[in-house]
C-alpha positions in Angstrom: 0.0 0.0 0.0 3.3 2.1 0.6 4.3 2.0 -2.5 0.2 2.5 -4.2 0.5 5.8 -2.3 4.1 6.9 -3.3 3.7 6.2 -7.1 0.3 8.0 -6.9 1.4 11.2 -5.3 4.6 11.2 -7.6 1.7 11.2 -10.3 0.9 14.0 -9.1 -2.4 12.7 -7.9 -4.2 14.2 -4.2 -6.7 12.7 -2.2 -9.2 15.8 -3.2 -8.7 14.6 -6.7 -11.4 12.1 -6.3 -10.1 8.9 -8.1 -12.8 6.7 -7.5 -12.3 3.1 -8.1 -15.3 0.5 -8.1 -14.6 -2.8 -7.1 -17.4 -5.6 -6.2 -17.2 -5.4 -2.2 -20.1 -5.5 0.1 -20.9 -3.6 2.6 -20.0 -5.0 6.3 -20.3 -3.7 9.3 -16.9 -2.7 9.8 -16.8 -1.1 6.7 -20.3 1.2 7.4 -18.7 1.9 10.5 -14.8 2.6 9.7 -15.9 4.9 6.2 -19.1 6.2 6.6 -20.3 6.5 10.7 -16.8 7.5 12.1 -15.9 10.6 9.3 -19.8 12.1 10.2 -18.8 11.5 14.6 -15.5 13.7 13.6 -17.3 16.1 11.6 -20.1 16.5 14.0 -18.5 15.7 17.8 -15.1 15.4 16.7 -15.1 12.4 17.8 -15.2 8.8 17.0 -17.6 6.9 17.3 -16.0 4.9 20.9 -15.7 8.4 22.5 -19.6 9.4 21.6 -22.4 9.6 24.0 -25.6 7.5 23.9 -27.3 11.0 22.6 -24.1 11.6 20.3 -24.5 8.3 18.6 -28.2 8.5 17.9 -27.6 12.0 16.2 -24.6 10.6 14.0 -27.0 7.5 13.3 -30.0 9.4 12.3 -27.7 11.9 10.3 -26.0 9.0 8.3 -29.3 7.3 7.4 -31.1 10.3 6.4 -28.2 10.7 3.7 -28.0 7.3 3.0 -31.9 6.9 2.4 -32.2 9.9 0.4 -29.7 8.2 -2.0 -30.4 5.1 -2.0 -34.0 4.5 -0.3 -32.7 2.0 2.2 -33.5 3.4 5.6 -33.2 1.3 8.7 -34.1 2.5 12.3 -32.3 3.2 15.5 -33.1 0.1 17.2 -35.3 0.3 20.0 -34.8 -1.6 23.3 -37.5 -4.1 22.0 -36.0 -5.2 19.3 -32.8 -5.6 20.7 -33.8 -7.9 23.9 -36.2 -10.1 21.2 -32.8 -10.0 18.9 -30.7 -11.4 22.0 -33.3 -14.3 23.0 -33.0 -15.8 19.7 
């Protein structure tokens, strides 16, 4: 990855250049989390996502699916305490 970085910047290619390279990975967790929920903590709390309140988190959550629902139409809710004790008894 070292060198990916070095030859691209000796292109003379920055970060704000937006190469954008599509390759056929799914989301995962980790991935929502790491590239999508953490950048809006920082930009909002300047925080990550570890260092965020209860409140905090729900705000970045609710921010992130607003965006992601208005471009794509998937929207899924902050879970409520139901659904996570019916998810832990299965």
């Amino acid at each position: 990855m070292r060198d990916l970085a070095e030859k691209l910047n000796d292109a003379g290619f920055e970060v704000q250049d937006g190469i954008v390279i599509k390759l056929p990975i799914q989301f995962t967790e980790f991935y929502i989390k790491d590239a999508i929920v953490n950048p809006v903590a920082l930009a909002m709390y300047d925080k990550t996502t570890s260092q965020l309140s209860t409140v905090e988190i729900k705000e970045v959550y609710r921010q992130v699916d607003r965006v992601i629902s208005e471009r794509t139409g998937v929207s899924v809710a902050w879970p409520s305490d139901e659904s996570l004790s019916m998810e832990f008894q299965q």
